[in-house]
TORLUMBA-233654 format. One record per residue (C-alpha): residue number from 1; x, y, z. Coordinates in steps of 0.1 Angstrom, whole numbers, padded with zeros to 4 digits. Layout:
+-----+-------+-------+-------+
| pos |     X |     Y |     Z |
+-----+-------+-------+-------+
| NUM |     X |     Y |     Z |
...
+-----+-------+-------+-------+
***
This chain:
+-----+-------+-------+-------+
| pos |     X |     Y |     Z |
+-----+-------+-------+-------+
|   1 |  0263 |  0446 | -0110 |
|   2 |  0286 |  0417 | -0119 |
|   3 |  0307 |  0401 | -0094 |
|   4 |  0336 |  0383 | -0107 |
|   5 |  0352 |  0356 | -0085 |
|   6 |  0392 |  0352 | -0088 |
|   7 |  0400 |  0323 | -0100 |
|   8 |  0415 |  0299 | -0076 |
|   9 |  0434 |  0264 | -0087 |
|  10 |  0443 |  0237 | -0060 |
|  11 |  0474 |  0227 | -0061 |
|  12 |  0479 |  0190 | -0078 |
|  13 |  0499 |  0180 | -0047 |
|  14 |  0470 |  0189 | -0028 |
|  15 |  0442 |  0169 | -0047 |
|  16 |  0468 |  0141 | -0049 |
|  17 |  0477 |  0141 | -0009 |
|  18 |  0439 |  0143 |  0000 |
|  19 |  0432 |  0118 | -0031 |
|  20 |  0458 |  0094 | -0007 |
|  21 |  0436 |  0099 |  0019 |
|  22 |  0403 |  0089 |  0009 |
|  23 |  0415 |  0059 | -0002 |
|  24 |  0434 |  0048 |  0029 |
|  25 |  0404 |  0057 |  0046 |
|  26 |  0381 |  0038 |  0027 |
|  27 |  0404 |  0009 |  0027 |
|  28 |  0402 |  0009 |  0065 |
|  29 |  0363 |  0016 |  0064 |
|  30 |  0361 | -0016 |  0039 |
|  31 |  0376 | -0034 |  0069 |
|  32 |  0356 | -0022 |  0092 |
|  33 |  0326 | -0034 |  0072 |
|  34 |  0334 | -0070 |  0059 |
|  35 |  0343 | -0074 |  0100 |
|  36 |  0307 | -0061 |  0112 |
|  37 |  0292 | -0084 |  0079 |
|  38 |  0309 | -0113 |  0099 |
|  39 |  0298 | -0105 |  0134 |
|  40 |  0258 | -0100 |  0117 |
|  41 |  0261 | -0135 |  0101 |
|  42 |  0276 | -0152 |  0130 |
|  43 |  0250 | -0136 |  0153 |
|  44 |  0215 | -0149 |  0128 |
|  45 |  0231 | -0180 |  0127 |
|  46 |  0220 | -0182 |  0163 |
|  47 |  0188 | -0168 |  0157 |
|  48 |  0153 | -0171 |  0168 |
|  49 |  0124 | -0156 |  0154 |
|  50 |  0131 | -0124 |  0176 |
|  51 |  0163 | -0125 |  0172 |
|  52 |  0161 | -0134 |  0135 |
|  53 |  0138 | -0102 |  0126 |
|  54 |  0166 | -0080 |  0148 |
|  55 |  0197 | -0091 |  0122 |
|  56 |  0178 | -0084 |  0092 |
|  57 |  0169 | -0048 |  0105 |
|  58 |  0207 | -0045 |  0115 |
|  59 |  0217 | -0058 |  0084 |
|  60 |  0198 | -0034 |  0062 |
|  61 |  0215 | -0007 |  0085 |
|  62 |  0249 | -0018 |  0081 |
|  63 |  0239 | -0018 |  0044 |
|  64 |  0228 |  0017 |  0045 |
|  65 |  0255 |  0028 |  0065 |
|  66 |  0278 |  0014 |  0041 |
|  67 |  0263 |  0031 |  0012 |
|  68 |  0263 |  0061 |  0029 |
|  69 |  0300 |  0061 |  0038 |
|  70 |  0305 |  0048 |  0000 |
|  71 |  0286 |  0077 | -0009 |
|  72 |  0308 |  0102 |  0011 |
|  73 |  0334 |  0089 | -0002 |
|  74 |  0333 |  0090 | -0037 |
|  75 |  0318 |  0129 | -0032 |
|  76 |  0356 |  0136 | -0011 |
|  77 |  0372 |  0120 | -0040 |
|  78 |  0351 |  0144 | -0064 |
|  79 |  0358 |  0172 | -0044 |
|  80 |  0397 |  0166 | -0041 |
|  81 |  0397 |  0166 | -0074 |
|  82 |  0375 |  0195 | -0081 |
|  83 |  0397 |  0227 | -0105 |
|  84 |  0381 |  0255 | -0085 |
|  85 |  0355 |  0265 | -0059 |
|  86 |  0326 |  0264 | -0084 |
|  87 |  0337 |  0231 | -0090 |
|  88 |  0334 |  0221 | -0059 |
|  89 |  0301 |  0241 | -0050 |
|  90 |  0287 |  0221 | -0079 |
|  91 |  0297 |  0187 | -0068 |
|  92 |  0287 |  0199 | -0030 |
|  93 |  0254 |  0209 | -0041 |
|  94 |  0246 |  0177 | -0063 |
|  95 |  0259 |  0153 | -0034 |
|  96 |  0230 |  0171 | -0011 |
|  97 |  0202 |  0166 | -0030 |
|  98 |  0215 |  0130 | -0038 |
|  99 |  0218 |  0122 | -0003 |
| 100 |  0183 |  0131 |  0007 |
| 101 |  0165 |  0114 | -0012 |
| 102 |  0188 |  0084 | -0005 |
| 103 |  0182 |  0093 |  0036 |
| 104 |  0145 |  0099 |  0026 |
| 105 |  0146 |  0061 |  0013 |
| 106 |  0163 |  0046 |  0040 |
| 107 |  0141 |  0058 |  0063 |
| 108 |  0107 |  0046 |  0050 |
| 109 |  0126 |  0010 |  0040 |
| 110 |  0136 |  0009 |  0081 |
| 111 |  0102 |  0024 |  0091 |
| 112 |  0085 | -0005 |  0071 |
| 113 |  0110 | -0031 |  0084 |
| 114 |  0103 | -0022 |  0119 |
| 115 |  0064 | -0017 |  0116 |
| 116 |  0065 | -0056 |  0103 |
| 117 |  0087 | -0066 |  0126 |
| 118 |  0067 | -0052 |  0154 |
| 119 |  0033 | -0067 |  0139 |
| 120 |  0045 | -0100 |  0139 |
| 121 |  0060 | -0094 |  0171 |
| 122 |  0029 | -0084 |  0189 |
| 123 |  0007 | -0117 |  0168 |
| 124 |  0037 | -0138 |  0183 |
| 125 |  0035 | -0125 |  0222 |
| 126 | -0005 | -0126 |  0216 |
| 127 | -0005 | -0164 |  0209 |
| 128 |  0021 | -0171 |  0238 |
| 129 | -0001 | -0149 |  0265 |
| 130 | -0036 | -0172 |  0249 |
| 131 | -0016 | -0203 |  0255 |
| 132 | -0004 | -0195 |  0288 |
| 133 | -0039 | -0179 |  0296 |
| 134 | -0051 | -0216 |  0284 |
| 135 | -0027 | -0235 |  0307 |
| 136 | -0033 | -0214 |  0336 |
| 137 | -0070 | -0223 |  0332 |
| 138 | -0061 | -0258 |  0331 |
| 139 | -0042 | -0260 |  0360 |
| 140 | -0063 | -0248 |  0385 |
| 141 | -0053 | -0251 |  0417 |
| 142 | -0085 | -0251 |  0435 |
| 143 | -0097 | -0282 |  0416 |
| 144 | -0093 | -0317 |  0435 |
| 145 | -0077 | -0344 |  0417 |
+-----+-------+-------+-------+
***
């Protein structure tokens, strides 16, 4: 049994009104992100270690946010552009499987940045509590002077 779908066109007012769209919106998300850049780079400029680790994570999120919002939309300006509804379950269906294997990425890059972060973390509070385990010894109240 065949089943034939009728074939549907989208108007070229209506790809060009949504095509409008996307690009405001993106042009307003660009914004959005050259302001958050800022604020990250003001904010590691006042770093310490802790605090330096902390930006770099944020950082690499902002970056993946940003190419996942770049991502989306350049798939929204494939799909406002798309003839017919195959079209556009073609492009949907290609834009999935792209974006998990991006997400899949992401996740072990942040999973890695956070387990080193949280190594050198712990080596860092280790050697503070020794050398305040040492002073403590050395200032021993019950000793005379």
């Amino acid at each position: 049994m065949s089943f034939n779908m009728p074939k549907f066109e989208i108007p070229s007012d209506m790809r060009d009104f949504a095509e409008k769209s996307v690009d405001q919106a993106r042009k307003a998300f660009d914004g959005f992100m050259n302001a958050a850049q800022k604020a990250v780079d003001g904010f590691q400029g006042q770093a310490n270690s802790v605090q330096a680790n902390a930006a770099e994570f944020t950082k690499k999120a902002i970056s993946q946010a940003e190419s996942n919002l770049t991502s989306a939309f350049d798939h929204a300006q494939r799909l406002v552009r798309a003839k017919d509804p195959q079209e556009v379950m073609q492009i949907q269906a290609e834009y999935l499987k792209q974006q998990l294997a991006q997400i899949q990425s992401q996740m072990r890059d942040l999973g890695s940045s956070v387990q080193t972060n949280l190594k050198e973390f712990a080596s860092t509070a280790q050697s503070n509590v020794n050398a305040a385990m040492e002073t403590a010894k050395s200032v021993d109240p019950t000793r005379k002077k």
